[in-house]
C-alpha positions in Angstrom: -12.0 -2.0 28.0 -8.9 -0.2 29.2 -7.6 2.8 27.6 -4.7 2.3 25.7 -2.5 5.3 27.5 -0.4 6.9 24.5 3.4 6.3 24.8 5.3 9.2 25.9 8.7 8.2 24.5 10.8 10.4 23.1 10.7 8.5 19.6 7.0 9.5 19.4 8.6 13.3 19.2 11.2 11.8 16.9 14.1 13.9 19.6 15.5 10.4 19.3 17.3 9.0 16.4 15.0 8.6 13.2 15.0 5.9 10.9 13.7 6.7 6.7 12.0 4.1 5.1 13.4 1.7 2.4 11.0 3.1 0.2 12.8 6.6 -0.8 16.1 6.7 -2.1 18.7 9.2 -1.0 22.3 9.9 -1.0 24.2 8.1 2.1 26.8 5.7 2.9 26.5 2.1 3.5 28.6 -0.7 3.1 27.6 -3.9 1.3 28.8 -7.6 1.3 31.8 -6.4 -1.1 32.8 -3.2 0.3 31.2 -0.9 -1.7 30.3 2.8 -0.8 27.0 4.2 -1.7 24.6 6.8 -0.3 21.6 7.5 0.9 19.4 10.8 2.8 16.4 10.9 4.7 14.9 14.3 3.8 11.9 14.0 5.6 11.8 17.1 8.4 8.8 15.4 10.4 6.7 18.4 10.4 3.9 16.9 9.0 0.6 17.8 11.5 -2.9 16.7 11.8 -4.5 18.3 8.3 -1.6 17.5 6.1 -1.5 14.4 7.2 -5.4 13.7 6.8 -4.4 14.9 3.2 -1.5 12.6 2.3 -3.5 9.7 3.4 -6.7 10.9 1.0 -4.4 10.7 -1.7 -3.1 7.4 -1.3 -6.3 6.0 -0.6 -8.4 7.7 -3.0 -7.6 5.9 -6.3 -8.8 4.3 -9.2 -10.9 2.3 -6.9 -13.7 4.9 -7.0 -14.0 3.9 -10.8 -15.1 0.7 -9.6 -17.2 1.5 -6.6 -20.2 2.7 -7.9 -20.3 -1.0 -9.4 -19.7 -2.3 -6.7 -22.3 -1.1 -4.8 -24.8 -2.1 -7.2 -23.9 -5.8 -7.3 -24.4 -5.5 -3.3 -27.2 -3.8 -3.2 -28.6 -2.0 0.3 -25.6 -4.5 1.8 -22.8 -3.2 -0.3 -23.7 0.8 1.4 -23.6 -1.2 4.9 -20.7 -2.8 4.5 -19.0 0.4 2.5 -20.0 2.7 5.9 -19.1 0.1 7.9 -15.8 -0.6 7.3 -14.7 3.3 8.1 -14.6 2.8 11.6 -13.0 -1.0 10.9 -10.3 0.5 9.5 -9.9 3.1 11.9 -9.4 0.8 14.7 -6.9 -1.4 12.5 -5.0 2.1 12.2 -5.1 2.8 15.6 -4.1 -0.5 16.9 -1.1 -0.3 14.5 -0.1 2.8 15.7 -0.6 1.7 19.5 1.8 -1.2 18.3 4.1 1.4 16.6 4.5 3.0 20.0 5.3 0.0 21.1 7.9 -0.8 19.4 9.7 2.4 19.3 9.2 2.4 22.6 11.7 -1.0 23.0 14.3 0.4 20.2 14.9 3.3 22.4 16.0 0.9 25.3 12.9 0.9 27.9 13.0 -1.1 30.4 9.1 -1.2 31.2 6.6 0.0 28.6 4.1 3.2 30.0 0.7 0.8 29.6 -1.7 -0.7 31.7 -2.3 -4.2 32.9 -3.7 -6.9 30.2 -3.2 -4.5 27.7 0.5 -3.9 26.8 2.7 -6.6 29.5 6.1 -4.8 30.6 9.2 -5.3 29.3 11.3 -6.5 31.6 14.6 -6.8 29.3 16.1 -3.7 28.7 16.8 -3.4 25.0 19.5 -1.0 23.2 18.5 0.2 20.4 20.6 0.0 17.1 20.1 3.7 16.3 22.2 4.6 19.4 25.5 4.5 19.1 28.0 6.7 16.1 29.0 4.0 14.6 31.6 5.7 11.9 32.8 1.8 10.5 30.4 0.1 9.0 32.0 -3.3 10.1 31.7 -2.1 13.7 27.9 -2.1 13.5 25.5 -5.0 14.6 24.0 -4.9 11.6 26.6 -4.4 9.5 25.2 -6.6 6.8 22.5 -4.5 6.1 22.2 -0.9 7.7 23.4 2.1 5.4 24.6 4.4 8.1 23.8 7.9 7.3 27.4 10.0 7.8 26.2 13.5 7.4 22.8 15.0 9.8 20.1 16.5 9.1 18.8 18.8 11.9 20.8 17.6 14.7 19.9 13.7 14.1 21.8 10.7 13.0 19.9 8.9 10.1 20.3 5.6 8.8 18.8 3.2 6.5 17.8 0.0 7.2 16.9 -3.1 5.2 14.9 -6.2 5.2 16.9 -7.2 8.5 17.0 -4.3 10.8 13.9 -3.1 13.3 11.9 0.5 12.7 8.4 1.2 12.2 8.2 2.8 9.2 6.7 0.3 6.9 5.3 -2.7 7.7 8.5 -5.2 7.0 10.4 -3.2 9.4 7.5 -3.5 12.4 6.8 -7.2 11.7 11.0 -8.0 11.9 11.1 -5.9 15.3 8.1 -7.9 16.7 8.7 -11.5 15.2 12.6 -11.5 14.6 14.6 -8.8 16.5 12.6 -8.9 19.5 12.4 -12.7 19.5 16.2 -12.9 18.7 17.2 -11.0 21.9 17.1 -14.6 23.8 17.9 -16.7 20.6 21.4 -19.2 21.2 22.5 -21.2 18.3 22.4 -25.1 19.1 25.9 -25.1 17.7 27.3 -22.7 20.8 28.2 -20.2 17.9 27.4 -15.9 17.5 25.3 -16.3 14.3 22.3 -14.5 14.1 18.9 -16.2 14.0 17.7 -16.3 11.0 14.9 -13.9 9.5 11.2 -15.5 10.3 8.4 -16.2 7.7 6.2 -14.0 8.8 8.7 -11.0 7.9 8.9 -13.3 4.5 5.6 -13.5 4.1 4.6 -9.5 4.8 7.7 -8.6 2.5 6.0 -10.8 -0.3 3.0 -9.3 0.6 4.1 -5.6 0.8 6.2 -6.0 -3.0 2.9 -7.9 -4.2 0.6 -4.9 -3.6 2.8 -2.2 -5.1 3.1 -4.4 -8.2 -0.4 -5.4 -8.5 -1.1 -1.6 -7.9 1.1 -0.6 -10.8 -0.4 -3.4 -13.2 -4.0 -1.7 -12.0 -3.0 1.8 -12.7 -1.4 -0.1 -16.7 -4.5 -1.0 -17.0 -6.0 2.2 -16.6 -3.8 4.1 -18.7 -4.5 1.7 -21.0 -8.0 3.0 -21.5 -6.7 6.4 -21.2 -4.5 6.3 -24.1 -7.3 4.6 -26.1 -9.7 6.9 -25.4 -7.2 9.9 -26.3 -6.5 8.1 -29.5 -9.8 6.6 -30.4 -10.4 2.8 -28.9 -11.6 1.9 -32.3 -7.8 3.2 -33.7 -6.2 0.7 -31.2 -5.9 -1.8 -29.0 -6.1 -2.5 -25.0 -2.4 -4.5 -25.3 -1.0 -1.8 -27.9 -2.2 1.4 -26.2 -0.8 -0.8 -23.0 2.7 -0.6 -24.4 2.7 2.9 -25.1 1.4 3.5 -21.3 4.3 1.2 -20.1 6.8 3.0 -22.3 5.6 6.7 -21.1 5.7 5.3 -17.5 9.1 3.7 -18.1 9.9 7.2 -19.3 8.6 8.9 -16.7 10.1 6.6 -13.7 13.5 7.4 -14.9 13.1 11.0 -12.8 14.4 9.5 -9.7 14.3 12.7 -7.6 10.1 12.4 -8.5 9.6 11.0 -4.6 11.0 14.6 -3.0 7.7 16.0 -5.4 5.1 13.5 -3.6 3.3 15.4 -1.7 2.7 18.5 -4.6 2.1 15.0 -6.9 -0.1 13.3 -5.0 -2.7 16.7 -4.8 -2.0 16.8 -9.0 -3.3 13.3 -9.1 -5.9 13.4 -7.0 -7.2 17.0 -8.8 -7.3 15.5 -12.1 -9.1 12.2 -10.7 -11.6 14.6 -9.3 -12.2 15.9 -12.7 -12.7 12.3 -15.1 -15.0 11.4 -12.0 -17.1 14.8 -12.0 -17.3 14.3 -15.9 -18.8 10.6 -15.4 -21.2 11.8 -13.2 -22.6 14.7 -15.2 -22.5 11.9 -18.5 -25.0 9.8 -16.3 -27.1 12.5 -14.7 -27.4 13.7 -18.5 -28.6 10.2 -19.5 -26.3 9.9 -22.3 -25.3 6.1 -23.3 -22.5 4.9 -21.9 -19.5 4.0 -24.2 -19.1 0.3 -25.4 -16.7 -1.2 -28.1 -18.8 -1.8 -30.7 -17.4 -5.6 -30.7 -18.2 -5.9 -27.2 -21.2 -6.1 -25.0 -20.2 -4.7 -21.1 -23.2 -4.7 -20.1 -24.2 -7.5 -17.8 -27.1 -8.9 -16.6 -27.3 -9.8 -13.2 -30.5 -10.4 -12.8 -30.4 -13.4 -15.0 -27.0 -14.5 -13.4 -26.8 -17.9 -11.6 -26.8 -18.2 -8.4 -23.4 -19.3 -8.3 -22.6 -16.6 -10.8 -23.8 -13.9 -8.7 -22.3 -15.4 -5.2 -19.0 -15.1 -7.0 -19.9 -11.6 -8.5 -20.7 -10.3 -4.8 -17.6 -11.7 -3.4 -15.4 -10.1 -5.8 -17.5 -6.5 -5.3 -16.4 -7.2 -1.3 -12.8 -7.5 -2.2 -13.1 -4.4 -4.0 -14.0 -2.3 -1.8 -11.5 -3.8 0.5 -9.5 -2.4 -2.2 -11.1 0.9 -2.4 -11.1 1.8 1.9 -8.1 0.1 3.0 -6.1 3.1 4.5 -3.1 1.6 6.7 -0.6 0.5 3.2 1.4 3.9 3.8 -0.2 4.6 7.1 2.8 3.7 8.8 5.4 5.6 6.0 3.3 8.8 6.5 3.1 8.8 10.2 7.0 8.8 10.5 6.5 12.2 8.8 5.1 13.5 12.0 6.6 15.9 14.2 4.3 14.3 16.6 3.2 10.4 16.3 0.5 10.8 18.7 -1.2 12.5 16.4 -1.1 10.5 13.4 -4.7 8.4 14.1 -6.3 11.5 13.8 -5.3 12.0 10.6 -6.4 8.7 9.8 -9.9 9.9 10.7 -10.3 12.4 9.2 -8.9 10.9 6.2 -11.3 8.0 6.7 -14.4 10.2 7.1 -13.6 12.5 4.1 -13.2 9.9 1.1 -16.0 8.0 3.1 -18.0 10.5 2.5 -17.1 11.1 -1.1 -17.2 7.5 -1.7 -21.0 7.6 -0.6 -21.9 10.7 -2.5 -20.5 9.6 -5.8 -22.0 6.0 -5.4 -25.3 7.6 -5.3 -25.0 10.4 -7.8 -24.0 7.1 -10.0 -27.5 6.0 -9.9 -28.9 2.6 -10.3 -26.7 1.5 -13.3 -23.2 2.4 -13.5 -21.0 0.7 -16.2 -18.4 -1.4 -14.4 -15.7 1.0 -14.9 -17.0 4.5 -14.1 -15.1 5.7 -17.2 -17.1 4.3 -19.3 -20.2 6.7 -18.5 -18.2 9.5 -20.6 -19.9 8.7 -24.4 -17.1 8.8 -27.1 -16.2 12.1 -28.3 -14.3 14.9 -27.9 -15.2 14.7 -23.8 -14.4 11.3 -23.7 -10.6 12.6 -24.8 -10.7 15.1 -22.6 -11.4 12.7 -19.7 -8.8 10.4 -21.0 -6.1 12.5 -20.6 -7.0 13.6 -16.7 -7.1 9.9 -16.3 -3.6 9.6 -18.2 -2.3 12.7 -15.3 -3.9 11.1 -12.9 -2.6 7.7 -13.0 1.3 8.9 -14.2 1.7 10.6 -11.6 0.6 7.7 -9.6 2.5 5.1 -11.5 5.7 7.0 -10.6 5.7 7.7 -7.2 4.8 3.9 -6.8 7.2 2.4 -8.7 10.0 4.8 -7.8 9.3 3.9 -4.6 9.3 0.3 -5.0 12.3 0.4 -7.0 14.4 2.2 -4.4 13.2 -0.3 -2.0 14.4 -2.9 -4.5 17.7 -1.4 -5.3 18.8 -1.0 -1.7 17.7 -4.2 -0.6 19.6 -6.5 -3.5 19.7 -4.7 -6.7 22.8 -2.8 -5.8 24.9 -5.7 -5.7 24.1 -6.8 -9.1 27.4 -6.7 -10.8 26.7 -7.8 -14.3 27.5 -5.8 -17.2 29.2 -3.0 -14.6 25.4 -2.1 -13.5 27.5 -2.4 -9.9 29.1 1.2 -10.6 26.4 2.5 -13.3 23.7 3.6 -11.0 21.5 5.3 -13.7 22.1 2.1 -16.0 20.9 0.3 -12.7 17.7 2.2 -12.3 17.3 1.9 -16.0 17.1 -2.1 -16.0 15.1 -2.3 -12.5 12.5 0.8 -14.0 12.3 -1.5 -17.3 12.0 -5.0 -15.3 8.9 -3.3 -13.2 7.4 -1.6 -16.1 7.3 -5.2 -18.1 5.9 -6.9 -15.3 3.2 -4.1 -14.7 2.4 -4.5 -18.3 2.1 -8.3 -18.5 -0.1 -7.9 -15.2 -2.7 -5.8 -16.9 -3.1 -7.7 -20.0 -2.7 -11.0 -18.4 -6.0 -9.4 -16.2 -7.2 -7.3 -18.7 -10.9 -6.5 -16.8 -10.6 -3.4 -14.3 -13.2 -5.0 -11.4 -11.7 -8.1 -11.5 -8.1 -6.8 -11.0 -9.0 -4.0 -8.1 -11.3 -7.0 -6.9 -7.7 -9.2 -6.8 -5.5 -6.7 -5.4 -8.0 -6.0 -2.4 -8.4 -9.3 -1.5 -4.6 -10.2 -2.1 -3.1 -7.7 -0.6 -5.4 -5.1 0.7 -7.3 -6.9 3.2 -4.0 -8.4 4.5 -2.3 -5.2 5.2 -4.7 -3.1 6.3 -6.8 -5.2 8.3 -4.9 -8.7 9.5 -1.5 -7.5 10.1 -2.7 -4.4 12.3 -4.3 -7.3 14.5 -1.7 -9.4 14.7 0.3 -7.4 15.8 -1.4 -5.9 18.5 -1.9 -9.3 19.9 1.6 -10.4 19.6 2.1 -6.8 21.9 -0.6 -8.1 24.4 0.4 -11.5 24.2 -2.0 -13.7 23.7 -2.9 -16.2 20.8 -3.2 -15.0 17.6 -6.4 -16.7 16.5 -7.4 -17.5 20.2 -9.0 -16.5 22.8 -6.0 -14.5 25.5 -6.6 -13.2 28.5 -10.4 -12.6 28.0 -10.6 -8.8 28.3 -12.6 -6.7 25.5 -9.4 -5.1 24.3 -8.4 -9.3 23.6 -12.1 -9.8 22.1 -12.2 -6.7 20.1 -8.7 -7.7 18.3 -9.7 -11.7 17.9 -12.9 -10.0 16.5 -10.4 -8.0 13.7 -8.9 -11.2 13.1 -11.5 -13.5 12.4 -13.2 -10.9 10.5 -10.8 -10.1 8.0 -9.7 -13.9 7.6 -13.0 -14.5 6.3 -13.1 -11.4 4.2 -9.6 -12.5 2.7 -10.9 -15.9 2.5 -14.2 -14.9 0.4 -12.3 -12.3 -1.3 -10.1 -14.6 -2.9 -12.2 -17.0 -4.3 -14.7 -14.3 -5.9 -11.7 -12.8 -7.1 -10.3 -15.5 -8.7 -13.5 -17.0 -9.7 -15.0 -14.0 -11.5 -11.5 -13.8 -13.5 -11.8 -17.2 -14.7 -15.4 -16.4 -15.6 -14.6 -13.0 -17.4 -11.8 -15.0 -19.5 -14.5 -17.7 -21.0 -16.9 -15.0 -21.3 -15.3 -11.1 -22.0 -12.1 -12.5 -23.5 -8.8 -14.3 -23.0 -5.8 -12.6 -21.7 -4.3 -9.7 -24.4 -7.1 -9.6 -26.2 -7.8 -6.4 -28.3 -10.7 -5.0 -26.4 
């Protein structure tokens, strides 16, 4: 196969004009369909380097996932370490391929008019394409995309920033890449059967990712309910209360909690606090189980199951959903793109990734074995009632705030400078903390109803990797490397190994998504006849 030469553009240095992602709200101006004026910043300095990056991305992949791992791995068996190990490098080619693609594109926006690649690999451009961060544009009506970029009046070290929405190209996140490749791109030699100026409109595939990229965040935060759930029970007593009741106070602490909006300019200090005290509830289940003690159990509940005595359609559907979930528990490429605008150099970005990938792959393994043979289903469980078991719950109550409100602050920025803003009713139009009050509130609700409507811990990691997970991390980085090469998406192209290699990433994370999704689905439906209807106590 061809080496894919790295792109030397300027935009890789970020020297051009950088873009900040929907996800972090800042003080700017943009114009809206009404007129309106608000603002927004990019902070970000783009100094990260190798190591801190490698950090950042261990702390948004190393979650409550590991609570489910160890579980995981013993539905699976010998298989379940195979495909654990083996999806490390997976993933690293799916992040490297999105990166390449990245290049790409950045590449295009800064007006190219042949991409630096080889033959068969990346095709030239042969358009030359202006990109719509050139330009001062100081009247928002004067802007291409006037109906959606927030243009950034004041700089920040010598560089023009701007927002941009739902509708306008960057590479950020992965709505911005997929509307470069499928609608802006595409767009350049659009004409209107009517003979008219309008735009074309957006595609469904940036429709589909944009569900898809909300979806994860939310399932995410229903997950990480869930989990506080447990931790508020435990610090209480779960004979005192119940799952749905200690639920409510975990959505109204987090409700709480999301309304410090300036919490996104702490994520990096956050995200080490999190990741610390998850380090600690998981140390203290692995010492409960190398010290034999009995893991906890509500006394009106059995958890234990026996899958040895399981059907065999039973345990196909159990070993499905343990797929999904580590799907769940590797996928590294949700923020991959967010963190590696962070970089004074791009370039570097993928071996961040590896490093990241090799470190919680390594932890993943270790803490899988020292498990043993017989991990509860949620690793939390191994820490036996008591005082310790308090103790525990409150690291897992740090853990998972801090968590919960970097997530939904960012998702509720995204929100609120996508649409939200222009919600008029009851003056929320000119009340902007009243505005992030109701959007906070609407986001902690749904979370809530999420975990209580999937009230068992494996089955809802199992759901979000299999939803959303496998999709983003694995699929999307595919197709969009091959829509760069072009060639089919789910056909053979041009027949070289780079082509193969790609169709290969396709094919196998369709039928990962395919299998996840059923076990998923299926072992909730089995867990509700079995463990208990939605909102029930325990």
């Amino acid at each position: 196969m061809q080496e894919l030469p790295e792109m030397s553009s300027s935009s890789n240095n970020n020297s051009s004009a950088t873009a900040r992602t929907a996800l972090t709200q800042r003080p700017s101006e943009n114009c809206d369909d009404a007129g309106s004026v608000s603002s927004y910043l990019d902070p970000s300095s783009n100094d990260l380097t190798v190591w801190p990056g490698a950090a950042l991305i261990v702390a948004d992949c190393m979650g409550t996932g590991i609570l489910a791992l160890p579980n995981n791995l013993k539905i699976l068996g010998g298989f379940g370490f195979f495909f654990l190990i083996a999806n490390l490098p997976i993933n690293y080619y799916a992040g490297d391929i999105l990166h390449k693609a990245a290049n790409y594109v950045e590449f295009r926006l800064d007006g190219k008019d042949e991409t630096p690649v080889e033959k068969d690999d990346y095709k030239s451009v042969s358009t030359s394409i202006r990109s719509a961060l050139s330009g001062d544009w100081n009247n928002c009506d004067d802007h291409p995309y006037s109906d959606s970029m927030r243009i950034e009046k004041g700089r920040m070290n010598g560089q023009e920033h701007h927002h941009y929405g739902i509708d306008t190209p960057h590479t950020f996140d992965f709505i911005g890449i997929t509307y470069s490749l499928f609608d802006h791109f595409e767009s350049q030699s659009y004409t209107p059967n009517d003979g008219s100026d309008r735009q074309r409109r957006i595609s469904k595939p940036t429709w589909l990712v944009t569900t898809i990229y909300y979806a994860n965040i939310i399932l995410v935060l229903g997950n990480y309910i869930l989990v506080m759930s447990h931790a508020v029970a435990a610090m209480i007593g779960e004979d005192r209360i119940c799952l749905p009741t200690a639920g409510i106070l975990a959505s109204t602490l987090m409700f709480a909690i999301s309304q410090l909006r300036t919490m996104a300019t702490l994520g990096r200090t956050a995200s080490v606090i999190s990741l610390l005290s998850l380090a600690v509830v998981v140390l203290q289940c692995l010492i409960a189980i190398q010290m034999g003690h009995e893991s906890f159990s509500y006394k009106d509940k059995n958890d234990i199951v026996d899958y040895d005595n399981l059907t065999f359609w039973q345990s196909m559907i159990s070993q499905f959903s343990a797929l999904s979930s580590i799907g769940f528990a590797v996928g590294s490429q949700k923020l991959f793109l967010n963190i590696r605008h962070e970089f004074s150099n791009r370039n570097q970005s993928p071996k961040s990734l590896a490093i990241a990938l090799f470190s919680f792959g390594t932890i993943y393994v270790l803490v899988c074995i020292l498990a043993s043979s017989n991990p509860p289903s949620f690793l939390f469980d191994a820490v036996p009632s008591g005082l310790q078991r308090r103790f525990a719950g409150f690291f897992l109550w740090v853990h998972v705030a801090v968590s919960f409100a970097i997530n939904s602050q960012a998702l509720c920025s995204s929100l609120d400078r996508l649409k939200f803003h222009r919600v008029t009713i009851f003056g929320l139009g000119e009340s902007h903390r009243a505005r992030w009050a109701v959007l906070t509130f609407l986001v902690a609700t749904s979370s809530y109803f999420i975990a209580n409507a999937i009230p068992f811990f494996e089955d809802l990691v199992a759901l979000i990797g299999a939803v959303t997970s496998v999709p983003l991390t694995l699929l999307l980085p595919a197709l969009y490397h091959r829509k760069v090469i072009e060639v089919p998406m789910f056909w053979v192209g041009t027949g070289t190994l780079n082509d193969f290699s790609s169709l290969s990433l396709v094919l196998f994370s369709s039928i990962f998504l395919v299998l996840g999704v059923f076990g998923s689905i299926s072992s909730i439906q089995m867990d509700w006849s079995n463990h208990g209807s939605p909102f029930s106590c325990h």
